[in-house]
N, C-alpha and C positions, 0 to 999 in steps of 0.2 A: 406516471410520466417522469418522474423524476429520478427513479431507476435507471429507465429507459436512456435517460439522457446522461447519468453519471455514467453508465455502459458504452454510451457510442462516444463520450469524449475521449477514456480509457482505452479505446481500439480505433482512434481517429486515424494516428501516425501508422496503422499497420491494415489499414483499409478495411476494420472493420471485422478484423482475423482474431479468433479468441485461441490460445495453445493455453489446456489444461494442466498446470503445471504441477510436479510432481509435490507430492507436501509425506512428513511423518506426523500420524496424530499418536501420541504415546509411544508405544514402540513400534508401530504398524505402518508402513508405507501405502500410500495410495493416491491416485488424483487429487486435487485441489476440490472440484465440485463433490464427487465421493467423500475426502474427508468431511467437509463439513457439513453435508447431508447425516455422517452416522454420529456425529457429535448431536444432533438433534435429537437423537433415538438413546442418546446416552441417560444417565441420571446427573451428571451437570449442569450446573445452572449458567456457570460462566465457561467462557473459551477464549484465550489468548492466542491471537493470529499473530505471529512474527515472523519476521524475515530481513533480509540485506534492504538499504535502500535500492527502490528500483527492481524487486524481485514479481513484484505486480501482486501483492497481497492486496492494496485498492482494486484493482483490475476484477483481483480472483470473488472478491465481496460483492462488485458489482452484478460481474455475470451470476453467479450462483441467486445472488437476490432476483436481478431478473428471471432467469430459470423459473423459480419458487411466485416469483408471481404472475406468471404464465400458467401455472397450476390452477384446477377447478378447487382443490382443498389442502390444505396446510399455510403453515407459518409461513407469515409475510414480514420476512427482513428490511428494515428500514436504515439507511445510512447515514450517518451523523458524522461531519468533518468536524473535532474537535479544531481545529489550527482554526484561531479567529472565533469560535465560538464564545456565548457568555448566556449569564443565567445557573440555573441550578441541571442538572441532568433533564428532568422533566421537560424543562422550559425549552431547553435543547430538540428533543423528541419533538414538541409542540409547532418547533420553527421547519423540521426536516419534516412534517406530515400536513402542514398548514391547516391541521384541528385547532381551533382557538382558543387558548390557553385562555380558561374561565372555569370555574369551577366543577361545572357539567363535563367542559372537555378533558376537565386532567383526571376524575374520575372514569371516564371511557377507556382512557389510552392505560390508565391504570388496571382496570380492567382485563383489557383486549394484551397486557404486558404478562399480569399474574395467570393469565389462562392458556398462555403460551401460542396467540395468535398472532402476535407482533413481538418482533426480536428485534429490541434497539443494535446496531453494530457502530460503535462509534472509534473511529479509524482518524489514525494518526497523533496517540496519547503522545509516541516522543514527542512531537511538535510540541503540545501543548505541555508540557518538561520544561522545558525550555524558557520559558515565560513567566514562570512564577519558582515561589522557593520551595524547596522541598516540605515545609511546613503545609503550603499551601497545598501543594501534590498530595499528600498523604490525606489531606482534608478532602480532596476532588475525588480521589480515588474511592475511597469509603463510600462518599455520594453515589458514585458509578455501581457499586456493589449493592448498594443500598433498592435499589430499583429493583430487584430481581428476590427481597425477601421476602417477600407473600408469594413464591413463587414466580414461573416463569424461567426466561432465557435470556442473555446478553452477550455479544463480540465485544472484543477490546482487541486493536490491531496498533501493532508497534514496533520500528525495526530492533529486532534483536541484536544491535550490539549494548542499548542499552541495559540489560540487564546481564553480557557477559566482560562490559567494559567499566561499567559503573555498578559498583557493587552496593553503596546505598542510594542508589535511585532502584535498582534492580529488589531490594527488602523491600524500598518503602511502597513498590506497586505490588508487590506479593505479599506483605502484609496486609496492604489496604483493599485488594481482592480476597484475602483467606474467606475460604466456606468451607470446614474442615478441616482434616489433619494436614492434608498434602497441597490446597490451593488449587486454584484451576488446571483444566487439562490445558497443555500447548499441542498447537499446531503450527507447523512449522516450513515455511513455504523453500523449497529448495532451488538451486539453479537450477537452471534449463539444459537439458542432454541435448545433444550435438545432435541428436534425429529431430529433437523437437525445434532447435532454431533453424535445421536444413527447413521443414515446413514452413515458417514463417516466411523464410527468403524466398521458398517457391512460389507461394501467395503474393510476395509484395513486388517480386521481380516479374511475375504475370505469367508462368509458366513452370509446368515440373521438369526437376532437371536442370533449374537455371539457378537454383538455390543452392546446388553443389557448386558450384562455379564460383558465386559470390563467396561462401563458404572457403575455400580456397582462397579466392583473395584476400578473406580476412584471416588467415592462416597465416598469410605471405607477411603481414604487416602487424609486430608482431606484438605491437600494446592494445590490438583490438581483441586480443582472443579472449583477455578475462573481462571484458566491457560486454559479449553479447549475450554472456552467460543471465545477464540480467532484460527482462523484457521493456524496461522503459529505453534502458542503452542498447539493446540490439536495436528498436524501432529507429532511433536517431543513428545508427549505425548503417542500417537499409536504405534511407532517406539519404545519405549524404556517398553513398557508396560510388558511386560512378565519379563522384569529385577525387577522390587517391590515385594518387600513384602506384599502380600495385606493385614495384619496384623498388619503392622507399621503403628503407626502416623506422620510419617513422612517418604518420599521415601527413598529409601536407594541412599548409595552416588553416585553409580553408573549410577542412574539416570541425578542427577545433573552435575556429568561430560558429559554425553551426553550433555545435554542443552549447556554447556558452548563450545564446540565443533560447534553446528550447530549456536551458536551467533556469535562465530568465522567467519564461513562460509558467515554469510549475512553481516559481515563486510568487509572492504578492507583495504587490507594493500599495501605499494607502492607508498603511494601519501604522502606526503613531511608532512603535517601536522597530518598526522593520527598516531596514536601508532603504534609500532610491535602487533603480535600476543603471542608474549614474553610480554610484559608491560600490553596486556589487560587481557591475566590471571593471573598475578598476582596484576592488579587490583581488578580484582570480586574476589578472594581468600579474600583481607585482609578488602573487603567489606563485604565478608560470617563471616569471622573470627569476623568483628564489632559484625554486628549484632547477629552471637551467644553470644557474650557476651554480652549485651544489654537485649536481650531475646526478642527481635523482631519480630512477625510474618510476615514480608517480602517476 
């Protein structure tokens, strides 16, 4: 059930439309659900999902999970948002499958982990980067690794700028994953080709055919083109599409308050370190405000 529902919130804004999006696992190209299907069949024990923010690597973890437990037999992936989580990895598992962390239960799930019928996938480690000191990360990390030495399989999903932008965050999660000479396989979620977001437009705009036309108008306007390459920004791009001008070089503001709405949304407010939703818009205001003075293409 809890697949089910991490799936339909993930495909809310696009009505429910899943586009399989292209990924490299090693040096091989192939689907999203494909890749991490033959990563299963691999002799890994871990696999690093990365991608841009908003490339829909949660999205790709959901559907495939569901998929897999739609099956009469094979590994049942379970999803674990580390952002906000607490406890040791286990305890984690314990709270995403609502087995009761007691004794009997953490030997089940232990179990059911080492024998490779359940695949913890715990998605959004940058987040949780962010929150503690690298001391600590390298400590959590090991934890996460740790799960999987009697055997078994584990996801770790996380956008990749941080390990081509932070070079000791990028060691200390690749140290703290090593199984091996070389460390986990990555899989690597790519943007979306300009046939895959035409589909999506056709599905969201109710008709084929009608998805080259939008497609077009976001042509016309011209800081949308590298926004739809990503599925959480093409969906809020779909959604707000009939509000532009398709004559302006730039959207109208209308737009923009949209976006800053649904950035709201995929944040959380309530947890002791994070901003209000008060403090984060008038952050990105006096961050808009910068860069129009600057003269910034941002």
């Amino acid at each position: 059930e809890r697949v089910q529902e991490a799936r339909e919130s993930r495909l809310r804004e696009v009505e429910g439309y899943f586009i399989d999006p292209d990924v490299t696992l090693g040096q091989q190209k192939r689907s999203g659900v494909e890749g991490l299907t033959v990563w299963t069949m691999m002799g890994s024990s871990m696999l690093l999902v990365l991608g841009q923010f908003g490339s829909g690597k949660s999205t790709l973890l959901a559907e495939w999970a569901h998929r897999c437990w739609q099956r009469d037999e094979g590994p049942r992936p379970v999803i674990i948002h580390l952002t906000g989580a607490t406890g040791d990895p286990w305890s984690m598992l314990h709270a995403a499958t609502s087995v009761p962390d007691t004794p009997v239960g953490r030997v089940a799930l232990e179990l059911l982990v080492a024998r490779g019928h359940v695949i913890p996938c715990f998605d959004g480690l940058d987040e949780m980067a962010t929150r503690i000191s690298t001391t600590d990360l390298s400590a959590r990390v090991e934890a996460l690794a740790a799960m999987v030495d009697e055997g078994g399989r584990m996801i770790i999903a996380a956008r990749d700028h941080y390990f081509d932008s932070d070079e000791l965050l990028g060691k200390v999660v690749r140290t703290g994953l090593a199984r091996g000479a070389h460390g986990p396989p990555e899989l690597m979620v790519r943007p979306l080709r300009e046939e895959q977001i035409r589909q999506v437009l056709d599905h969201v705009c109710g008709s084929e055919g009608s998805g080259a036309a939008a497609l077009r108008k976001i042509h016309r306007i011209y800081d949308l083109r590298d926004l739809v390459t990503r599925p959480l920004l093409l969906a809020m791009v779909a959604q707000t599409l009939d509000s532009i001008d398709p004559d302006a070089r730039v959207g109208t503001a209308d737009i923009y308050e949209t976006y800053l709405q649904r950035w709201l949304e995929h944040t959380h407010e309530g947890e002791a370190e994070a901003f209000s939703d008060a403090q984060k818009q008038a952050f990105a205001e006096a961050l808009a405000e910068q860069l129009w003075r600057l003269g910034e293409t941002a």
